[in-house]
VEXDREN-2710 file (C-alpha; in Angstrom, 1 decimal):
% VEXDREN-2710
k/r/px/py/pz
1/UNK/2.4/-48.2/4.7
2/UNK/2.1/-44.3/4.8
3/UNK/-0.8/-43.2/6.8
4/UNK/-2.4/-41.7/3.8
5/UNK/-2.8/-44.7/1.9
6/UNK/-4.3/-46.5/5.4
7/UNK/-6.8/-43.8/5.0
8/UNK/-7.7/-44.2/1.7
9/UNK/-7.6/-47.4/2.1
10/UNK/-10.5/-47.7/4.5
11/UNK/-12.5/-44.9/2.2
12/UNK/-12.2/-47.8/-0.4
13/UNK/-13.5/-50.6/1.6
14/UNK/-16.3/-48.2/2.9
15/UNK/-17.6/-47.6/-1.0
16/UNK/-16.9/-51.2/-2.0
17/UNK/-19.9/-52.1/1.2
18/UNK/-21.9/-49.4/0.1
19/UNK/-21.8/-50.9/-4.1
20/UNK/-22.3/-54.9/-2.5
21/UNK/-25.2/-53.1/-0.5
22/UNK/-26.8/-50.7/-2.8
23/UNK/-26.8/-53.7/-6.0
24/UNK/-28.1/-56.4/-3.7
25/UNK/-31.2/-54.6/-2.2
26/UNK/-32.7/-54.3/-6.3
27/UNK/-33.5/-58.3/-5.8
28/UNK/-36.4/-57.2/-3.3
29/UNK/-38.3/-55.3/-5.4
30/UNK/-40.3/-55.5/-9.2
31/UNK/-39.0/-54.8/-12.5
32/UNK/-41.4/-52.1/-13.0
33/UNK/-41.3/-48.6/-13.0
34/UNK/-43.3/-48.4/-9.7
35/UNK/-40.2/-50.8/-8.1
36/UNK/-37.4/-48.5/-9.6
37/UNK/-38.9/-45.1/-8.7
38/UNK/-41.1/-45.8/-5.8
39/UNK/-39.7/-49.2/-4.4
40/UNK/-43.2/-50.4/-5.4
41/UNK/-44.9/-48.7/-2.2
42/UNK/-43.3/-50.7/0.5
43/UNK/-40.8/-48.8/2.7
44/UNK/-41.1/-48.9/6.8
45/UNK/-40.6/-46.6/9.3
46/UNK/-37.0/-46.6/9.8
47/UNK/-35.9/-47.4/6.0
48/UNK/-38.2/-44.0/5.3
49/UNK/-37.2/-42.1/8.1
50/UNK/-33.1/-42.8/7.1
51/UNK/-34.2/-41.9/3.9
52/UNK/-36.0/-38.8/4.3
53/UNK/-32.9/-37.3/7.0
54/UNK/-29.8/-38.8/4.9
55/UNK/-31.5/-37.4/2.0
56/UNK/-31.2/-33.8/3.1
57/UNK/-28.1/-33.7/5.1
58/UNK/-24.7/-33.7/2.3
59/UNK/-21.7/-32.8/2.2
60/UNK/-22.9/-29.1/3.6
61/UNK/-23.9/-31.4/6.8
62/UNK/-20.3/-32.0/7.3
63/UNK/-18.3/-29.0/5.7
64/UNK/-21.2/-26.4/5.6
65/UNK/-22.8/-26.1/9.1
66/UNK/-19.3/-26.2/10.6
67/UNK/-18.3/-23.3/8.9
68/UNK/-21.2/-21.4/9.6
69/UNK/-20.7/-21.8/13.1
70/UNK/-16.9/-21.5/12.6
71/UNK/-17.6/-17.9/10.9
72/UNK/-20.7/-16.7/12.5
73/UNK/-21.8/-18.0/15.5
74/UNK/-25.1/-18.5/16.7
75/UNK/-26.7/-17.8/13.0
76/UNK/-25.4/-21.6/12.5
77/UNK/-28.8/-22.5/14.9
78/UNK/-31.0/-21.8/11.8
79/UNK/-29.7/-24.6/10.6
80/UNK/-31.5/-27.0/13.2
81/UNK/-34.2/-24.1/13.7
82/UNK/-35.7/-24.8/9.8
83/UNK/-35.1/-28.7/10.0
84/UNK/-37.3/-29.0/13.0
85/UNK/-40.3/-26.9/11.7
86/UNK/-39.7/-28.1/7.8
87/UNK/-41.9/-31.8/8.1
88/UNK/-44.6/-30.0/9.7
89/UNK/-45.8/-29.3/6.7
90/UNK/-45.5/-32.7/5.4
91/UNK/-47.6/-34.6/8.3
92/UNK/-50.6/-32.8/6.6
93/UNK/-49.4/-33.1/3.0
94/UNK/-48.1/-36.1/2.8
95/UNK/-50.2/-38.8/3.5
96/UNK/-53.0/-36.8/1.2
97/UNK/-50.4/-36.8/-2.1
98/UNK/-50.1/-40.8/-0.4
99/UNK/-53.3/-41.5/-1.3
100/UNK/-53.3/-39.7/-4.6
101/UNK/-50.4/-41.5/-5.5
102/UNK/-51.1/-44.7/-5.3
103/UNK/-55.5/-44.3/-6.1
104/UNK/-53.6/-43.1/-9.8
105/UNK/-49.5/-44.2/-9.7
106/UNK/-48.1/-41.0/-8.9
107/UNK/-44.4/-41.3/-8.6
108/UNK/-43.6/-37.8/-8.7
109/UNK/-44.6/-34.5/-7.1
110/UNK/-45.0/-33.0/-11.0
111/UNK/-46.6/-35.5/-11.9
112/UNK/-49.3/-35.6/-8.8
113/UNK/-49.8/-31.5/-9.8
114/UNK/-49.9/-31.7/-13.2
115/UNK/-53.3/-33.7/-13.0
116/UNK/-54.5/-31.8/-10.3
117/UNK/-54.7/-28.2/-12.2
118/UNK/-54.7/-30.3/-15.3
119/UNK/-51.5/-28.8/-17.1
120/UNK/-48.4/-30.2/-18.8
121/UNK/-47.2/-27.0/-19.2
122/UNK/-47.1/-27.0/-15.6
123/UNK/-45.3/-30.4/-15.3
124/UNK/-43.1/-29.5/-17.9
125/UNK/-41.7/-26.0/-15.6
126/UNK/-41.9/-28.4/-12.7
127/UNK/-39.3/-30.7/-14.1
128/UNK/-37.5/-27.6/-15.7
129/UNK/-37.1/-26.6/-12.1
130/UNK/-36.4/-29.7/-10.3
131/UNK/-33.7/-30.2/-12.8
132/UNK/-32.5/-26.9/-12.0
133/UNK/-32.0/-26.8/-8.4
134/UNK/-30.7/-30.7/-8.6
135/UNK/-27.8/-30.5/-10.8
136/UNK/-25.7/-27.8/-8.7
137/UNK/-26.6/-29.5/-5.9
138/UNK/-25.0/-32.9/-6.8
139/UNK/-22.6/-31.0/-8.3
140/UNK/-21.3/-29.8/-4.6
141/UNK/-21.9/-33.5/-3.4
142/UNK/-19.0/-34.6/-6.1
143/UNK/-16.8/-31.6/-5.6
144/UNK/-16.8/-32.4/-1.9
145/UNK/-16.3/-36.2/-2.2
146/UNK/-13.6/-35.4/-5.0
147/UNK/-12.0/-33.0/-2.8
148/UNK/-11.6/-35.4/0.4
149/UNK/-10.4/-37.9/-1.7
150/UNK/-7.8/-35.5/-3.1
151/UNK/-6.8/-34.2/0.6
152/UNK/-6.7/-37.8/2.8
153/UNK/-4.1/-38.9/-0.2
154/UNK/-2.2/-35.7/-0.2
155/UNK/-2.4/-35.4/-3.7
156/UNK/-2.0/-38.8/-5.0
157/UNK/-5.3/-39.3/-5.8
158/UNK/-6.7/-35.7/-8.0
159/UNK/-9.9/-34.2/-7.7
160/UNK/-11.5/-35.9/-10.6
161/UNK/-10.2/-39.4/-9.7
162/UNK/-12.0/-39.1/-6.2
163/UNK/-15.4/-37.3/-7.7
164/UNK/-15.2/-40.1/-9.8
165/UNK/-14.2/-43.2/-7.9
166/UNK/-17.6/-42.1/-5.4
167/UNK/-20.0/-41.1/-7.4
168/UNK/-19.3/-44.3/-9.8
169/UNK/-20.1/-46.3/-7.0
170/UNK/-23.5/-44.2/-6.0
171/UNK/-24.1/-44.4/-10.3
172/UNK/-23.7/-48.1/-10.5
173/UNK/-26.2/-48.5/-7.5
174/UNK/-29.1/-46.1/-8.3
175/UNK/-28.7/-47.1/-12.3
176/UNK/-29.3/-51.0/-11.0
177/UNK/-31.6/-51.2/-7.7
178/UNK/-33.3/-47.4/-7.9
179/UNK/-35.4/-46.5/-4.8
180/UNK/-34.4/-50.1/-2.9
181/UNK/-30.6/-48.7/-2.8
182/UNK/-31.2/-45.3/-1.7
183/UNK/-33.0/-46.7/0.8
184/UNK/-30.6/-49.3/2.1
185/UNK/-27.6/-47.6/1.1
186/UNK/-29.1/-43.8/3.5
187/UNK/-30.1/-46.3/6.3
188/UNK/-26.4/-48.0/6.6
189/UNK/-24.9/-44.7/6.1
190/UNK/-27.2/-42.5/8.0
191/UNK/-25.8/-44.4/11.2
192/UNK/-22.6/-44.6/10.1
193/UNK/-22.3/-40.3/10.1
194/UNK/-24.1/-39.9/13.3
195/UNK/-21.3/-41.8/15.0
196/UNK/-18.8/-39.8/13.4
197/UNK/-20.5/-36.6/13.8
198/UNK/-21.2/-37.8/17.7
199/UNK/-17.5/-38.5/18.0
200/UNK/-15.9/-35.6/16.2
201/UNK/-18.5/-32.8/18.3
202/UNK/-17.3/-34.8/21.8
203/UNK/-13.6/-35.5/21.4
204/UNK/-12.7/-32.0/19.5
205/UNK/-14.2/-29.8/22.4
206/UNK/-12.5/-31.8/24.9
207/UNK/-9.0/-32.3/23.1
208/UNK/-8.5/-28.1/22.6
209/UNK/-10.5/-26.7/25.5
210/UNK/-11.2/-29.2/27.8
211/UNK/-15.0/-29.9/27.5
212/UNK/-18.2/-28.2/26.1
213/UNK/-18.9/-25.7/28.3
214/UNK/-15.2/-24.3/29.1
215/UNK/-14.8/-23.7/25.2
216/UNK/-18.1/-21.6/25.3
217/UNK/-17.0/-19.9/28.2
218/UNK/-13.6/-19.0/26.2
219/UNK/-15.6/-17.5/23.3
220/UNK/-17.8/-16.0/25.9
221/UNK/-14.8/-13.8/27.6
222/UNK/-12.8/-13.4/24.0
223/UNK/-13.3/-10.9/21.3
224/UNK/-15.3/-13.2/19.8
225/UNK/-18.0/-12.8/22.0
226/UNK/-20.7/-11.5/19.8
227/UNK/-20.8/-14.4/17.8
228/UNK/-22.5/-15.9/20.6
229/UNK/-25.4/-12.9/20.6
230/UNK/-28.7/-14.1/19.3
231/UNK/-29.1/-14.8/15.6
232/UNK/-25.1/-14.7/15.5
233/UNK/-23.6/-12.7/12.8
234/UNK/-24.1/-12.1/8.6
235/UNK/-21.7/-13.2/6.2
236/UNK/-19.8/-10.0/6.1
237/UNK/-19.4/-10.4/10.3
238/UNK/-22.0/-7.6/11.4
239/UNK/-25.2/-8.4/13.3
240/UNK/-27.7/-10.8/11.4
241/UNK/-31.3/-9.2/11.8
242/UNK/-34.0/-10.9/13.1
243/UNK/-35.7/-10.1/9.8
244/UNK/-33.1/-11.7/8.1
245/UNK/-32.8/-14.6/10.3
246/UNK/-36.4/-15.1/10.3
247/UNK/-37.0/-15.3/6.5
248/UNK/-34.4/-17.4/6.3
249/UNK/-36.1/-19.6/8.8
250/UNK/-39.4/-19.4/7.2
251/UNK/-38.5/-19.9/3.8
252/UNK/-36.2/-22.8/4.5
253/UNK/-38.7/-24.5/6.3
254/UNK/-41.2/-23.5/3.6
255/UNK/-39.2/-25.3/0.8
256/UNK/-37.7/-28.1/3.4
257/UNK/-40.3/-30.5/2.3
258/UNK/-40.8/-29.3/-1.3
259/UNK/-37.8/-30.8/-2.5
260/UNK/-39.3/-32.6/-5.4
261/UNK/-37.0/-35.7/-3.7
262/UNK/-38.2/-35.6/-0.5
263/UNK/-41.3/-35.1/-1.6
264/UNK/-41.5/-38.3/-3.9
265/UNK/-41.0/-40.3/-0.1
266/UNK/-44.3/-39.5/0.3
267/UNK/-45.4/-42.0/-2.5
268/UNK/-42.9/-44.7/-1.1
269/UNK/-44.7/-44.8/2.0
270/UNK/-46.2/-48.5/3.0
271/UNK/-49.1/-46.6/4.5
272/UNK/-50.4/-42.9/6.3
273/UNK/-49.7/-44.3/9.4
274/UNK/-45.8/-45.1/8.8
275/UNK/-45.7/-42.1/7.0
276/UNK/-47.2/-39.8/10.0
277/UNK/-45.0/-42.0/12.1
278/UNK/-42.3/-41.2/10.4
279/UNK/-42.5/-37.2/9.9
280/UNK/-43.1/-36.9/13.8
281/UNK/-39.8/-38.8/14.3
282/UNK/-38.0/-36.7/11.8
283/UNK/-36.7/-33.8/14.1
284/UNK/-34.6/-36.2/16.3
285/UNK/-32.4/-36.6/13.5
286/UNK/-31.5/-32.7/13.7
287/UNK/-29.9/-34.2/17.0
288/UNK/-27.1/-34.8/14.1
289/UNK/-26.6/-31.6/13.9
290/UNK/-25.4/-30.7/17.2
291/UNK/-22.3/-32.5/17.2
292/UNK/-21.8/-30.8/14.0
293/UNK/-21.8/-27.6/14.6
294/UNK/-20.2/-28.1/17.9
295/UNK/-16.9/-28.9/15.6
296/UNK/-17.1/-25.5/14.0
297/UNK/-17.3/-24.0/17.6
298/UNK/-13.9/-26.0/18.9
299/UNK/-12.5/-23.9/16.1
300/UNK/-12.9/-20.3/16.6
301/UNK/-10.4/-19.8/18.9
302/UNK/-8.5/-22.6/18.3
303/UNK/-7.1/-22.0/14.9
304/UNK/-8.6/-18.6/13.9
305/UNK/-8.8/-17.0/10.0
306/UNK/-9.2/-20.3/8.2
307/UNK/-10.3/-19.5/5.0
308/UNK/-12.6/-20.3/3.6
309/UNK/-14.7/-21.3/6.8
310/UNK/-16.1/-24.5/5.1
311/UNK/-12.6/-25.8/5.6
312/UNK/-12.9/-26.0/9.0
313/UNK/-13.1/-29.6/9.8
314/UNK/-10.3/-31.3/7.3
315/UNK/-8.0/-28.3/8.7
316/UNK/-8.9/-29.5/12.9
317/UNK/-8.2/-33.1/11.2
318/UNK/-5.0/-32.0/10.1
319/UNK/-3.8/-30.4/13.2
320/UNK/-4.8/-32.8/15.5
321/UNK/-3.2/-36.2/16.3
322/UNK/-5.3/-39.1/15.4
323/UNK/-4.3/-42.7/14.2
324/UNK/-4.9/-43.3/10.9
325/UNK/-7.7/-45.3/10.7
326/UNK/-9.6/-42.8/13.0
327/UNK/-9.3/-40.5/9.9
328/UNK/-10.0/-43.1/7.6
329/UNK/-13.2/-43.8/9.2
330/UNK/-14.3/-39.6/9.6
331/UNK/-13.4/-39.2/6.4
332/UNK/-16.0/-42.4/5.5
333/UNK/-18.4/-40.6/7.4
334/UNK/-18.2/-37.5/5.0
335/UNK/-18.5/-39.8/2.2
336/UNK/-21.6/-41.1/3.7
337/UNK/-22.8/-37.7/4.3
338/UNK/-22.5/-36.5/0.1
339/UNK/-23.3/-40.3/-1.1
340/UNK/-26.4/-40.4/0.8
341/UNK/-27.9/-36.9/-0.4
342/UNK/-26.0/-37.9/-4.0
343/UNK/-27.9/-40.8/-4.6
344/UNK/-31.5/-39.4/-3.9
345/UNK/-31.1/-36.2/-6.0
346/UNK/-29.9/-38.6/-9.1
347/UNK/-32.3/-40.8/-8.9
348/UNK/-35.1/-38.1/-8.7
349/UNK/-33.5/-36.0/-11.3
350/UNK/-33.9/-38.7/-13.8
351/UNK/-37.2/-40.2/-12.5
352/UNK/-38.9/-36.6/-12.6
353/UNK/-36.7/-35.8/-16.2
354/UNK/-38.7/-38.6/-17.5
355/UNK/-42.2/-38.4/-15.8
356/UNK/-42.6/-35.3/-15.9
357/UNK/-40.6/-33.4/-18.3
358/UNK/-39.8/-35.8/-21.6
359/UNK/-43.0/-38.3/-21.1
360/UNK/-45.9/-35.0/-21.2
361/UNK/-43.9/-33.6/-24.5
362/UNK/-44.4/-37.0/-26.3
363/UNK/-47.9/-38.4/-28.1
364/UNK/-47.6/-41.9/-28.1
365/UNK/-47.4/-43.5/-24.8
366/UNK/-44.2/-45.3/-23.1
367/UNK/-44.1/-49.1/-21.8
368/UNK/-43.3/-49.7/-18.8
369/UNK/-40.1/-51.2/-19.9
370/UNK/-39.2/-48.4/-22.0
371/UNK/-39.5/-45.7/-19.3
372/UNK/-36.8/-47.8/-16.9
373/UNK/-34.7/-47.8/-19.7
374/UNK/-35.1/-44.0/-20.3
375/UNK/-34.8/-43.4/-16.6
376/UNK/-31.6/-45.0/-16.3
377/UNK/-29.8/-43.5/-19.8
378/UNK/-31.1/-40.4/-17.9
379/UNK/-29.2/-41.4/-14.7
380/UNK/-25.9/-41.6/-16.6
381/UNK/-26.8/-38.3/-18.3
382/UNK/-27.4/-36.4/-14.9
383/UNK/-24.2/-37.7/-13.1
384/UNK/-22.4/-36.6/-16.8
385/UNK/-23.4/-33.8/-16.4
386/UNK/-22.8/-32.9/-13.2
387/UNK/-19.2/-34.7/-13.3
388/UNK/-18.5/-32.4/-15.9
389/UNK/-19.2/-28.8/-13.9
390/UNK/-17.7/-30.5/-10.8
391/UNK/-14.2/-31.2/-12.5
392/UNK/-14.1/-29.5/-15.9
393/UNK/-16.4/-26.0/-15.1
394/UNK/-15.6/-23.1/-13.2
395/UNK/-19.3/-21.5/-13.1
396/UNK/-21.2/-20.3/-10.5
397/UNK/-22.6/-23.7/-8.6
398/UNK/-22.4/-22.1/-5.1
399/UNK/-24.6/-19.0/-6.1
400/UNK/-27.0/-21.3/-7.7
401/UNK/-27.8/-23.3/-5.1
402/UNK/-28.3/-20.3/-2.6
403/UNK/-31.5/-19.4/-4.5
404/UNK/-32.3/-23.1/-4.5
405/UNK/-34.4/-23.0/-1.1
406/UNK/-36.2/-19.5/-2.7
407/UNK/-37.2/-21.4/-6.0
408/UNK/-38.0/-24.4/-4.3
409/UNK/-40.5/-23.2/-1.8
410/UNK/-42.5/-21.6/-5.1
411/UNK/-44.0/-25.2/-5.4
412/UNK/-45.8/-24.8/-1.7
413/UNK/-48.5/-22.5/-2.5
414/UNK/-49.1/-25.0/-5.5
415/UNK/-49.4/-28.6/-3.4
416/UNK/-51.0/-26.7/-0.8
417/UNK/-54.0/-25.4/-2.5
418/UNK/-53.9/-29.1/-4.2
419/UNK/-55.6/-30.3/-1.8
420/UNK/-57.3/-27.5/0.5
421/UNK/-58.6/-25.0/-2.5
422/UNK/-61.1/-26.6/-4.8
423/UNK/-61.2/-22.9/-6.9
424/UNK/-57.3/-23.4/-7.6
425/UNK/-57.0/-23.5/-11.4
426/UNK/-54.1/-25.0/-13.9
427/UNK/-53.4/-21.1/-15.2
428/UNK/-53.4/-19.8/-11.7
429/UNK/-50.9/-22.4/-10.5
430/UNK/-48.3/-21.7/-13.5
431/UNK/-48.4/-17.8/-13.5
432/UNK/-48.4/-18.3/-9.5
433/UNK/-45.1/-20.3/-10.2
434/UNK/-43.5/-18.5/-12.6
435/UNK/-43.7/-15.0/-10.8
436/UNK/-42.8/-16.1/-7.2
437/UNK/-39.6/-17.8/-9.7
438/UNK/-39.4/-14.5/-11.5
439/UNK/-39.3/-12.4/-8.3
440/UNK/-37.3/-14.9/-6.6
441/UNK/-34.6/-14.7/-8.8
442/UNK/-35.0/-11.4/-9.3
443/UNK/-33.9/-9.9/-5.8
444/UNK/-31.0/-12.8/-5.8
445/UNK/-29.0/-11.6/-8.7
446/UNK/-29.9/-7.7/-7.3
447/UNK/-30.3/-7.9/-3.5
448/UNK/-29.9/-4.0/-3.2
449/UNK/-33.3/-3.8/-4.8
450/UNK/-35.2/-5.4/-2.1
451/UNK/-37.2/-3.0/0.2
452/UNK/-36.5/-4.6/3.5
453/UNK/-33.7/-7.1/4.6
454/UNK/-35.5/-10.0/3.8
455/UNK/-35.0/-13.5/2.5
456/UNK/-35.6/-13.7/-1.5
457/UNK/-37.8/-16.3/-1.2
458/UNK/-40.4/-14.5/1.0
459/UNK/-41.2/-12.0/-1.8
460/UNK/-41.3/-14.4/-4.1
461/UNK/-44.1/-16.4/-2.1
462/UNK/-45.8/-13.2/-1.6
463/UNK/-46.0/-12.5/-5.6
464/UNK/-46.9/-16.5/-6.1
465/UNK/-49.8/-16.1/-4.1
466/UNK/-50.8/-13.4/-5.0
467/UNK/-50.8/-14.1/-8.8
468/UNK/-52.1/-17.3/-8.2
469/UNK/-55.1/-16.5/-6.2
470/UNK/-56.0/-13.5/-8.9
471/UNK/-55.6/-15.9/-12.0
472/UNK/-57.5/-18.7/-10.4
473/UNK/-60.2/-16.5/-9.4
474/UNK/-60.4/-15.1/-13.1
475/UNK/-60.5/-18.4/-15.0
476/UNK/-62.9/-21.3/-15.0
477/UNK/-62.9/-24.0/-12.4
478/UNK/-62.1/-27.4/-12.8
479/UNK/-64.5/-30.4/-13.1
480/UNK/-65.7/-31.4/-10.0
481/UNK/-64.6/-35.1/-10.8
482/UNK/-61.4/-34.2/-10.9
483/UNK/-61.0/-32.4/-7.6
484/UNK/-62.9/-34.7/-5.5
485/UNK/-60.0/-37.2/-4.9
486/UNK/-58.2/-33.7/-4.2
487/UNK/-60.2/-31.9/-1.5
488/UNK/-61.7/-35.0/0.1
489/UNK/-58.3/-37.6/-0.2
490/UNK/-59.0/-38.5/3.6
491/UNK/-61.7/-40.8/2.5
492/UNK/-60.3/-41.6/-0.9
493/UNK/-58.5/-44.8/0.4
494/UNK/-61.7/-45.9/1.7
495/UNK/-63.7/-45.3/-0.9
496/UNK/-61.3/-47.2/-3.4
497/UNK/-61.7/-50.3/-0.5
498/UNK/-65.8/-50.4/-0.9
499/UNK/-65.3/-49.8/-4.6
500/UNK/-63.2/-53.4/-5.2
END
């Protein structure tokens, strides 16, 4: 048997788990909305905490940070610097939007803010840019999946066989168990790509330099030295700036947990205290990371001017000897790495499609029934479409998702003064959004129009709040009623207890 079709072979095996897996854990939970979307409240500590840390780290995990640190050095930190900081946020949030959630059936961020400031329109842009910053972003996750696929078979098996052989599996799943698969299916394979990450950043470093620390001391005394200087280097090899390294820090960790699918966690959550729990455990998992970038490192001098950097790791796997079945199993772990982000952006596409962007357009109301059904039809219409600019499209994914972190982090000033500024108002909160969007955008289509060296984001945040706190402070407040399970949600769960 040639050695390509042992590889594939254990790729196949691997998904085959991952559909038995994924299609069994549905039997645990309700038919309800509430079971598909939120696995009807119930998720523990270490089901959550897989979930929120395999739900972030893709196919960029494995292809990405490598080649950051392949092509500039110590700028790859940032990586690890924004993960660390990005929950922090989130142990204060969280558990509030928690509460919220389940005092009214919140399944969705949108959905939470849109009766806060008491606005469709505002769930309606929400969704609009959820929607947005999703489907480049799974449509990576394929194009990656697709691509391995392509490569361990040397050919045998095209791009939009592989996209579609892995991402059937992850659409089968999600469309039949929802929330209970991601859950499962992130926990299984959230272990399974810390092994291979632990392996790869161990045995690489000591197979071409003889350990850690002697390939650091080669880069050290080689021309390559700078990219070892503190941030590391920009994308066109000068010095990064600390200004530039910074914002990018900042607004990263800004947006980290306003990812409208990381967000939605919150409202899976069995109670504050596992959620809490959880967010404080988070940063270990950035311990992933450090194997990971340690691959790119075993690179630089190793095999210098691979390009594109993101190649980086299947060109090492390619020039080194390994049995089969070791590749065959790295190469599952990369799977696991896009699956398990794949999964959680689908199934949150759809969910906050429906919630918050079809469901607030429509007068009559929706059974319970009917929105599962629409969920799911939505599912297959999200991995469509993404499919379809994965295999068939040649636009501009990549330099969409680069301005997803800017847009993303809009939503902050928004859930922030959700719950700690009872003078926030609905009109406030959309022209907030919609100019830190605006300028967002703005100054990443025409970087050479920003005044300093700064990330896009941070002037977008700066025109957001500064919009937003004008507006708000210009229009009426909102009824008192309505904020009170708002501004005082650290008693609201006690209050609903007396009440019954």
């Amino acid at each position: 048997m040639p050695e390509w079709a042992v590889i594939l072979s254990i790729c196949g095996l691997y998904l085959v788990l991952v559909l038995g897996l994924g299609v069994w854990s549905g039997r645990t939970v309700s038919a309800s909305v509430d079971g598909y979307v939120a696995g009807d409240r119930t998720l523990g500590v270490i089901v959550l905490y897989f979930v929120l840390g395999a739900s972030v780290f893709s196919s960029f995990a494995f292809l990405g940070a490598p080649g950051w640190a392949y092509s500039r050095g110590a700028a790859a930190f940032y990586i690890i610097a924004y993960g660390t900081v990005g929950m922090v946020p989130f142990y204060f949030l969280g558990p509030r939007a928690r509460q919220v959630g389940e005092a009214f059936g919140f399944v969705t961020q949108a959905e939470m803010l849109a009766h806060r400031y008491d606005s469709r329109t505002l769930s309606v842009v929400l969704a609009a840019l959820s929607v947005v910053a999703f489907v480049p972003y799974l449509t990576l996750q394929m194009k990656g999946a697709g691509l391995l696929l392509s490569t361990i078979s040397d050919g045998v098996v095209p791009q939009w066989l592989g996209a579609l052989a892995a991402y059937g599996v992850v659409l089968v799943y999600v469309f039949a168990s929802g929330m209970m698969a991601i859950g499962w299916t992130n926990t299984v394979q959230g272990l399974f790509m810390m092994a291979v990450a632990w392996f790869l950043g161990l045995y690489l470093p000591e197979t071409l330099h003889g350990g850690i620390q002697p390939m650091f001391e080669a880069i050290a005394a080689s021309d390559k030295a700078a990219m070892l200087d503190v941030p590391g280097l920009a994308a066109d090899g000068s010095p990064w700036s600390w200004a530039g390294y910074s914002s990018a820090v900042i607004v990263s960790a800004v947006g980290f947990s306003m990812w409208p699918h990381l967000f939605m966690r919150a409202f899976t959550a069995k109670s504050d205290r596992t959620l809490k729990l959880t967010v404080v455990l988070y940063p270990t998992f950035q311990l992933f990371l450090v194997p990971i970038l340690l691959i790119g490192f075993a690179g630089v001098l190793a095999f210098p001017g691979v390009a594109p950097p993101d190649t980086i790791v299947p060109h090492l796997l390619t020039q080194i000897e390994l049995s089969p079945v070791l590749v065959g199993l790295v190469c599952a772990g990369a799977l696991a790495a896009s699956m398990s982000s794949g999964d959680a952006i689908l199934h949150a596409a759809a969910s906050i499609g429906l919630r918050d962007g079809i469901k607030p357009l429509l007068a009559a109301p929706m059974t319970d029934t009917r929105q599962r059904q629409w969920i799911r039809g939505l599912v297959v219409a999200t991995s469509a479409t993404a499919y379809y600019f994965a295999v068939f499209s040649e636009v501009g994914i990549v330099a969409l998702l680069l301005g997803a972190y800017g847009g993303v982090a809009q939503i902050f000033p928004l859930v922030f003064a959700a719950f700690y500024w009872p003078r926030a108002t609905g009109a406030g909160a959309l022209a907030g959004l919609l100019a830190g969007i605006g300028v967002n955008t703005l100054f990443l289509v025409a970087p050479h129009l920003r005044p300093f060296p700064l990330h896009e984001g941070v002037y977008g945040l700066a025109a957001n709040i500064a919009v937003f706190l004008t507006v708000s402070l210009l229009t009426p407040p909102h009824d008192r009623d309505r904020l009170r399970a708002y501004t005082h949600s650290d008693r609201l769960a006690a209050d609903e207890t007396v009440a019954s």
